[in-house]
N, C-alpha and C positions, 0 to 999 in steps of 0.2 A: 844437525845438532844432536840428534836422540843417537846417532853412531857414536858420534863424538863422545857423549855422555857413558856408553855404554863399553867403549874401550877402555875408557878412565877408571871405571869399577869392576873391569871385567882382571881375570885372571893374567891379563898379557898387560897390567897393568907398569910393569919395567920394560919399556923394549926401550928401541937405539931412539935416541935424542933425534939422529939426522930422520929416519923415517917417521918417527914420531909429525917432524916440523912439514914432513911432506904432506903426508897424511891429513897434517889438520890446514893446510892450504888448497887441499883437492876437496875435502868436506866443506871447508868457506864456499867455493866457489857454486859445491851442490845446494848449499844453504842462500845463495843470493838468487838461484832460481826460484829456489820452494817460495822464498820469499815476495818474488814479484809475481807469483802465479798466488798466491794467497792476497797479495795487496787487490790484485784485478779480482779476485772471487768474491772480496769484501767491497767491491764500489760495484758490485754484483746484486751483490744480496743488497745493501742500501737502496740502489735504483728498483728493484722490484721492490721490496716495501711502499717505498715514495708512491712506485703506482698504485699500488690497492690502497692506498688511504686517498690518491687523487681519483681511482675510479666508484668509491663511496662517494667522493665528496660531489659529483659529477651528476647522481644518479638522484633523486627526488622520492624519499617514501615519504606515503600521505599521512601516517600516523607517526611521524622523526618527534613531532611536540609531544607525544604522550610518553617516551622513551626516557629512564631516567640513565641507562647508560646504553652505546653503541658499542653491539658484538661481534667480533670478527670468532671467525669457525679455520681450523687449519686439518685436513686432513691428513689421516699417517704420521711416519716418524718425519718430519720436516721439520730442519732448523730456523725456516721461517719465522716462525712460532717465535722463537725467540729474537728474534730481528723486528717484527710486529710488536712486542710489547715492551723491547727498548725504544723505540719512537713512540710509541703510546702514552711513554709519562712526559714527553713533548710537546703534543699534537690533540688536537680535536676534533670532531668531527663533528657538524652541525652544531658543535658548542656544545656537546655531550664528552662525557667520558671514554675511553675506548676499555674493552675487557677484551680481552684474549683466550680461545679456548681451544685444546687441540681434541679432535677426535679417533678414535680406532674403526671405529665401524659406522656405516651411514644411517642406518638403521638407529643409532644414539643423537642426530644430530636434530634438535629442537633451539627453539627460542634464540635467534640468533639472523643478525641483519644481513653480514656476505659472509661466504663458505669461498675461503681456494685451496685447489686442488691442484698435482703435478702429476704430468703424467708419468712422470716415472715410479710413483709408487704402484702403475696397473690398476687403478680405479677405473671402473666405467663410467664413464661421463651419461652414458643418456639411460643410467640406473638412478645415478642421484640426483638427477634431471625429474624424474619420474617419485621418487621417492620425497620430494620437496615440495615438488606443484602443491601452490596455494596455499603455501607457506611465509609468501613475499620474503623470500631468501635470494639474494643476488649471490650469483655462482662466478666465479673468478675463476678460471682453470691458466694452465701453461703446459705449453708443448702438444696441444691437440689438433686434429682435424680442422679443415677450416667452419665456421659455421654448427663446428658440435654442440658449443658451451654458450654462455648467453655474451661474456667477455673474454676472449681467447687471446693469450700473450705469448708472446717469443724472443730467444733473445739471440738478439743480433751484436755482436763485437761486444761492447761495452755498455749496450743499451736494452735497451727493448722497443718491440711494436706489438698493434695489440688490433685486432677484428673485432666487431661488432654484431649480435644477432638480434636487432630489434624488434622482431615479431615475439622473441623469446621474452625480452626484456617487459616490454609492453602488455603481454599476455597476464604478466604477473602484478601489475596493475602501475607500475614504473613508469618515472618520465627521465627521460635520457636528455641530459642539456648539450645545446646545439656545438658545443669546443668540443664534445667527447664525439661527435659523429664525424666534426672536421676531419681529425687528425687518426681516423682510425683509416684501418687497411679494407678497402673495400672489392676488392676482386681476387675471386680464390686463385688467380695464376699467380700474382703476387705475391700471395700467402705464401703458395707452395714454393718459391721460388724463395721468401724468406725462411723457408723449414727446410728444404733441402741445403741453404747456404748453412744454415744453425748445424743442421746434422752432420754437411764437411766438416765442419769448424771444429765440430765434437769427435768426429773421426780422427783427423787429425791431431787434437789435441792427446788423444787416445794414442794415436800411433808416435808421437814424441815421448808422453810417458812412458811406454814400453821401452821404445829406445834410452830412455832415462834408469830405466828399471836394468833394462843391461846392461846398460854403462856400467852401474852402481853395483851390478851381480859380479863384471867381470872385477873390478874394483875389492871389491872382496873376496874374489879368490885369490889374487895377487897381496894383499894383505894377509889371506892366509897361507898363504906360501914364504912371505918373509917371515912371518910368526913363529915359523921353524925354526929359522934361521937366529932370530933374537931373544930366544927363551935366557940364554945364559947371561944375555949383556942387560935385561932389564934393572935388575938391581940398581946399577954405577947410574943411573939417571932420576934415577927417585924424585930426587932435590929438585931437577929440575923441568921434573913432568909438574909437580904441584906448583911453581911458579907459573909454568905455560896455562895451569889449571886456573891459577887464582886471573891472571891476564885474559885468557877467554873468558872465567866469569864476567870482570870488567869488561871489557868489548860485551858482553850480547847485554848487558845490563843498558850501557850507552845506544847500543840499540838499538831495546825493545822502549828505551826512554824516545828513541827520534820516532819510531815507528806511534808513537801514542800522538806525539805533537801531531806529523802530520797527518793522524786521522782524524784530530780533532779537528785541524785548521778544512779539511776536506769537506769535514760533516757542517762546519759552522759555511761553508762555499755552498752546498750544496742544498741546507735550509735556509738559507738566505734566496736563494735561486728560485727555490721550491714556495716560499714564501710571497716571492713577487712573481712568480705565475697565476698562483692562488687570490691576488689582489687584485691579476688582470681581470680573470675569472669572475670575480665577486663583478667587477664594473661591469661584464657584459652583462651577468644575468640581471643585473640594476636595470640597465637599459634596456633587456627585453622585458623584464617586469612592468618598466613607465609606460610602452609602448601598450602592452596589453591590458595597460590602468587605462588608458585615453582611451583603446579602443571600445572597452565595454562602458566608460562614460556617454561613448557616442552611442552605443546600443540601447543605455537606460534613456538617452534625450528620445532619441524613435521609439521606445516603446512607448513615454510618454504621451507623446503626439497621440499614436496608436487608441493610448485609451482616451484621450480629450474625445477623438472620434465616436469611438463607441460611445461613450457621454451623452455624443450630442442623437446617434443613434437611440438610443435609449428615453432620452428625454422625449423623440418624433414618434416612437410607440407608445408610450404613456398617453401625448395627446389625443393620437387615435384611441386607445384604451374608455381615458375618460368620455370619448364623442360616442363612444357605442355605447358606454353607461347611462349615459343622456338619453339616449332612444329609443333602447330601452326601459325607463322611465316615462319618457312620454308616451310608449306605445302599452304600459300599465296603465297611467293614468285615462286615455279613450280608454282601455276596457271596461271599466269601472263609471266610467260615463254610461256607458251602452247598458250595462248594468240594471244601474239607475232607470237610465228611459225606458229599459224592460218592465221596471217592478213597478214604473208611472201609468205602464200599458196594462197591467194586470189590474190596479189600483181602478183606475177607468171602468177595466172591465167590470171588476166586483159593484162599481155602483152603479153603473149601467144595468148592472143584470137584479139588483134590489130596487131600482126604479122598476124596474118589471113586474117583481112580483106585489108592487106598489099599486098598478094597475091594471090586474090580472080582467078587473072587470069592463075592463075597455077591449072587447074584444079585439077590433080593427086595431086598436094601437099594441095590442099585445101581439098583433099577428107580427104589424110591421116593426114592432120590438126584435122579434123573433128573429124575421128575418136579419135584424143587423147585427142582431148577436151573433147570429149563425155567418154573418159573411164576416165580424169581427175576430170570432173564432177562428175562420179559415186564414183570415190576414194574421193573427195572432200564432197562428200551428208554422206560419208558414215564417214569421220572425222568428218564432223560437228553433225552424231547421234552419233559418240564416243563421241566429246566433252561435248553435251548435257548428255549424262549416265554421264561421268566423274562431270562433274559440280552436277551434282544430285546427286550420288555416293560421291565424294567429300563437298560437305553441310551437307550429312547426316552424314559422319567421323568426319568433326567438329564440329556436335554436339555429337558426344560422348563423347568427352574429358569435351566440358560444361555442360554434364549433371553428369558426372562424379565429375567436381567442384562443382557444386551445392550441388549433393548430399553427398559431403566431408562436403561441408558447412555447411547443415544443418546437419548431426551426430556431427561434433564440435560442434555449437549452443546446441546443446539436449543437448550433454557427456557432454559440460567440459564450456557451456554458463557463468556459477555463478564464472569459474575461471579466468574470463579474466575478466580486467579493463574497464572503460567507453573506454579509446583507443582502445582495441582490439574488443571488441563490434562495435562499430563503423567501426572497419575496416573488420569484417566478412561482416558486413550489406552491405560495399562498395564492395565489391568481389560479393557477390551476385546478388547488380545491374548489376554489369559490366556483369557478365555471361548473366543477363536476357537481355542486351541491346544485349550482341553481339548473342546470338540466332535470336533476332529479325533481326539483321540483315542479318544473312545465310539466315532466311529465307524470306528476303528481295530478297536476292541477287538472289535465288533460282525460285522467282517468278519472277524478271527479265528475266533470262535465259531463260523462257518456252513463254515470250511473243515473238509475234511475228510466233510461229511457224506452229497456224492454220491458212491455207489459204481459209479455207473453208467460204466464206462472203456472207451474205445476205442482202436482204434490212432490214436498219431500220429508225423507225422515231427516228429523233433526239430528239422530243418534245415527243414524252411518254418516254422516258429515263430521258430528265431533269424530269419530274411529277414526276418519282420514284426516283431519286436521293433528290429531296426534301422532299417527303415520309418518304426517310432514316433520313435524318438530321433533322427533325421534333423537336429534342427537342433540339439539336442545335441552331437551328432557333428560338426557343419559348427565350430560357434561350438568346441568345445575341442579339434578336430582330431584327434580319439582314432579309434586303430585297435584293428580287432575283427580276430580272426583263427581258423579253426575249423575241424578237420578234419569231414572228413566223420560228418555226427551219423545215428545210429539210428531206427527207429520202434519208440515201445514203448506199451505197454498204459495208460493213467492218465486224470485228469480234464484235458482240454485247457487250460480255465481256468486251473486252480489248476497245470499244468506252466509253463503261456504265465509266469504270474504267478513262480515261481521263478526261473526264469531271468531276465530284466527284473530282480527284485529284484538277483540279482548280478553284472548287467551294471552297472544302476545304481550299486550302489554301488565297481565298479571306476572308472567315471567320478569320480562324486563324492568320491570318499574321495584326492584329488593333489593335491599341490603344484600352486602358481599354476603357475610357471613349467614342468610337464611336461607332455607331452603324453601322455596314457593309452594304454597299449598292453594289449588284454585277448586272451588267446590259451584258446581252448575245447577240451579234449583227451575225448575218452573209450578207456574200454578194454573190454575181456570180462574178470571175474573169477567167481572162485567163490567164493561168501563162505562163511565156517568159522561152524561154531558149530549151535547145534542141526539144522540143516538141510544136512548138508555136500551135497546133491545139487541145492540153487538156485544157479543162477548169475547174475549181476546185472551190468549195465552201471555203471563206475562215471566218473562227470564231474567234471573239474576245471573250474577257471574260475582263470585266472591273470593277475592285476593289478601295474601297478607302479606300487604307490600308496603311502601314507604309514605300513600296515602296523598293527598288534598289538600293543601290548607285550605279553609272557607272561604278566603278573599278570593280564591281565582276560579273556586268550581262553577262560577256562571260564565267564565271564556272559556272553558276547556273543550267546548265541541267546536269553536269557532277554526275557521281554516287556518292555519300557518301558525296556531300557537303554541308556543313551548312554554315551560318550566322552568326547566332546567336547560344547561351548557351542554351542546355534542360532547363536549372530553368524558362527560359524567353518562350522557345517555345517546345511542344514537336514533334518528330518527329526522323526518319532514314536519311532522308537527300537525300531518292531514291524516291521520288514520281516524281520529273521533271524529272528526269534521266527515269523512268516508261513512261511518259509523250509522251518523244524525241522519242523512241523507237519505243510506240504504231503507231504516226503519220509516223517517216519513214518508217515500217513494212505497211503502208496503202500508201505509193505512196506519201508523203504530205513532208508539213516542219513546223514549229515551232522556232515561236523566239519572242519575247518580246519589248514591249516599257515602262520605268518606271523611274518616277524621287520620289526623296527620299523624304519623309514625305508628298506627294501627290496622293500615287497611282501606281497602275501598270494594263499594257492592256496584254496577253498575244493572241497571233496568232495560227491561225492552220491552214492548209489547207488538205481538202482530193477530189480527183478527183471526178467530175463529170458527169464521163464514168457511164450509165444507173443508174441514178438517177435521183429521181422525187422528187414532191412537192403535199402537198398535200392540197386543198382547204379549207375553211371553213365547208362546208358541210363532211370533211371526204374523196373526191372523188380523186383520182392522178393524177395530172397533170404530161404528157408528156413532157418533154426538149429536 
């Protein structure tokens, strides 16, 4: 038609009527080819569209609900592009909108759900492959390698097939639905066996057009050869080349009119088709969805089960739990009996040995006093090294049983940690402290028992003791800035240990026991007294220890050297609650006493006294002064 057209307004626009009529019967005839090679090119282009909206709709991204439209990507000049977004004011996808966007370079292409590609524009597939990764961008290619692209399409006669590369697919966090695996090409001999038929096909079609092209070349020169011939006759036809003119307009008018009916009747054949495939579709993925509803119902009923179990596992450790709390209660309670009968044995003693000095002048009965004192004594030294085993013997029975919780505790935490709730987590974590506090305290309680029982004492200086006990708290002291302050301390007679260990205990707790915001100030004083009372001829050093801390109230300063007593809550302080209880101990074990002055939110001074039976002092220079 564009020859036709262009004879009409071209300068030869008078030639002969007869050639004229030939002419425009050898042009119909090229015009009814172009025409069915253009009708096949357009049910072309439809069928691949059709597919890249069925290989979207096939494909499962995890985030399709947060999407307010779905993007198709068209690389290069492809008239795609416009094929995709006349089906787009049609069509859905996921129930979203479709946008359309063409790209020039790969390098531009963002924000965008499938990208396809031709190979005939020379794009490298495993560049924009690379240039996408983790993107979740599904790539649509045509005419590629087998296995290059993630969805690979070919077109065969009037259709298309299309390969799959599910590792590719998958990698990008995609679920491929079970119809798009069926129906795809899955052996690369195949493949190539459909690319080399596509490529004859193309060949071929190639080698007809040419033949078409010279048909049409030799055609025009043989029109320009009559051209010559009919320059002088064009005139006399005028009249009725424009009738032939106005008659061909009407013919291509009727048509380009039939050619629209049946594209549309085509297109309305072919979404109708496309329509109830897409319906099959929707029904299987229904029926794999029910399937995979049942199967995790049947998964939630076994796990269920699963935890009744551990339930009832949990419930048979708790009994055990409570029966070892039981026994160790009752293996408290004897101690405390044995106690008792200890201090009913000492009780005994004491009046037994004032019956004596009751009748000191009965000689013979004071002998034979003597002697039962003397074998009471040995029977008495020798309960008190039973008692001392038993008390040692006994701490270390009760840590069996806590370490035995423990380590119950932690094989639950391992086994069965992921099966228990934030509550029960929580409540392992609480059973664990408990055990870890109550060891700490056996073996509190354990070092309690052993003071006092060397009497083996030397001299020591009080003042290289405090140096090393400041030594130790070094970063104590750095971290809450607290000042220590001390006159000049004494040497006196005792167990170094168990002295070293007094002191520390209430330096310690002038530190610990302050306000956040104060900075601890502990001031160390001693004096010489003479203490009254049965022995008015000992005289004894007596130590203060002077803190400005959070202090006493008076209702509890007569339990505060008692064993196991607190205050306050661990969250606020930490501690056993046996360091003054350690304290009382060490000084009565040394001859002395211990007691306190403190008022609340001012402070506390506490006391010691140890005799001054050969004890010295020692000068500035180092040298000892005699007392």
């Amino acid at each position: 038609m564009k020859i036709w057209y262009h004879l009409l307004n071209s300068q030869f626009y008078r030639q002969y009527m007869l050639y004229t009529w030939m002419l425009f019967l050898m042009l119909g005839n090229t015009k009814g080819l172009l025409a069915q090679d253009s009708g096949d090119e357009e049910v072309k282009r439809l069928q691949r569209t059709i597919f890249i909206y069925n290989f979207a709709q096939q494909i499962k991204w995890s985030d399709i609900d947060q999407l307010d439209t779905f993007k198709i990507g068209v690389l290069g000049p492809d008239r795609t592009v416009i094929d995709l977004k006349a089906l787009a004011q049609k069509r859905k996808i996921f129930g979203k909108p479709i946008e359309v966007v063409r790209y020039q370079f790969v390098k531009n292409i963002k924000d965008i759900q499938l990208l396809y590609v031709h190979n005939k524009y020379n794009y490298d597939i495993a560049y924009i492959l690379r240039k996408i990764s983790g993107k979740r961008i599904l790539v649509v290619s045509e005419d590629y390698f087998y296995n290059a692209s993630m969805i690979n399409m070919v077109n065969v006669g009037n259709s298309f097939e299309y390969e799959i590369n599910e590792d590719r697919i998958e990698n990008e966090g995609f679920v491929i639905a079970s119809s798009l695996k069926q129906y795809a090409v899955t052996s690369s001999q195949k493949w190539k066996g459909l690319f080399k038929s596509t490529e004859q096909s193309l060949v071929n079609a190639l080698n007809e057009n040419e033949e078409q092209k010279a048909r049409i070349k030799s055609k025009e020169d043989e029109i320009k050869r009559q051209e010559e011939k009919i320059v002088n006759q064009a005139k006399a036809i005028d009249t009725i080349q424009e009738k032939i003119a106005e008659r061909n307009q009407w013919i291509q008018q009727l048509a380009d009119q039939n050619q629209i009916q049946e594209k549309k009747y085509e297109e309305k054949l072919l979404i109708e088709k496309e329509l109830e495939k897409n319906i099959q579709e929707q029904l299987i993925f229904i029926k794999v969805q029910e399937e995979k509803i049942t199967k995790s119902l049947k998964e939630i009923e076994e796990k269920k089960e699963y935890l009744e179990q551990q339930k009832e596992q949990i419930k048979e450790q708790e009994t055990i739990l409570d029966k070892q709390r039981t026994e160790i209660e009752d293996q408290k309670t004897i101690n405390w009996y044995l106690i008792a009968l200890i201090s009913l044995i000492l009780i005994g003693s004491l009046i037994v040995y004032t019956s004596y000095l009751n009748k000191k002048k009965l000689n013979k009965t004071l002998a034979e006093k003597n002697r039962e004192i003397y074998a009471q004594s040995l029977d008495l030294e020798s309960k008190n090294k039973e008692l001392e085993q038993f008390a040692y013997i006994a701490s270390h029975d009760l840590q069996e049983p806590l370490n035995t919780i423990s380590s119950f505790i932690g094989l639950i935490a391992e086994d069965y940690g992921d099966s228990f709730d934030e509550v029960g987590k929580e409540s392992l974590h609480f059973i664990g402290d408990a055990s870890t506090r109550m060891k700490k305290l056996i073996d509190s309680l354990l070092e309690y028992s052993r003071l006092g029982r060397s009497k083996d004492y030397v001299q020591i200086d009080m003042g290289t003791i405090l140096e090393e006990i400041k030594g130790d708290f070094r970063d104590v002291i750095e971290r809450t800035k607290a000042n220590i302050h001390s006159q000049k301390l004494p040497v006196v007679k005792g167990n170094p240990i168990e002295l070293r260990l007094l002191l520390q205990n209430l330096i310690s707790n002038g530190i610990k026991f302050t306000e956040k915001e104060t900075i601890p100030e502990i001031e160390i004083m001693v004096v010489s007294k003479s203490e009254k009372g049965n022995n008015p001829q000992q005289n004894v050093w007596e130590f203060s220890i002077k803190d400005n801390g959070i202090g006493i109230p008076k209702k509890h300063q007569d339990r505060i050297f008692a064993i196991f007593q607190r205050l306050h809550s661990r969250e606020q302080y930490q501690g056993t609650g046996i360091g003054l209880a350690h304290c009382k101990k060490i000084v009565e074990s040394h001859g002395g006493a211990i007691w306190l002055e403190s008022e609340e939110g001012k402070g506390t001074t506490f006391y010691f006294t140890i005799p001054r039976e050969k004890t010295v002092l020692l000068d500035k220079s180092g040298i000892k002064i005699d007392l």
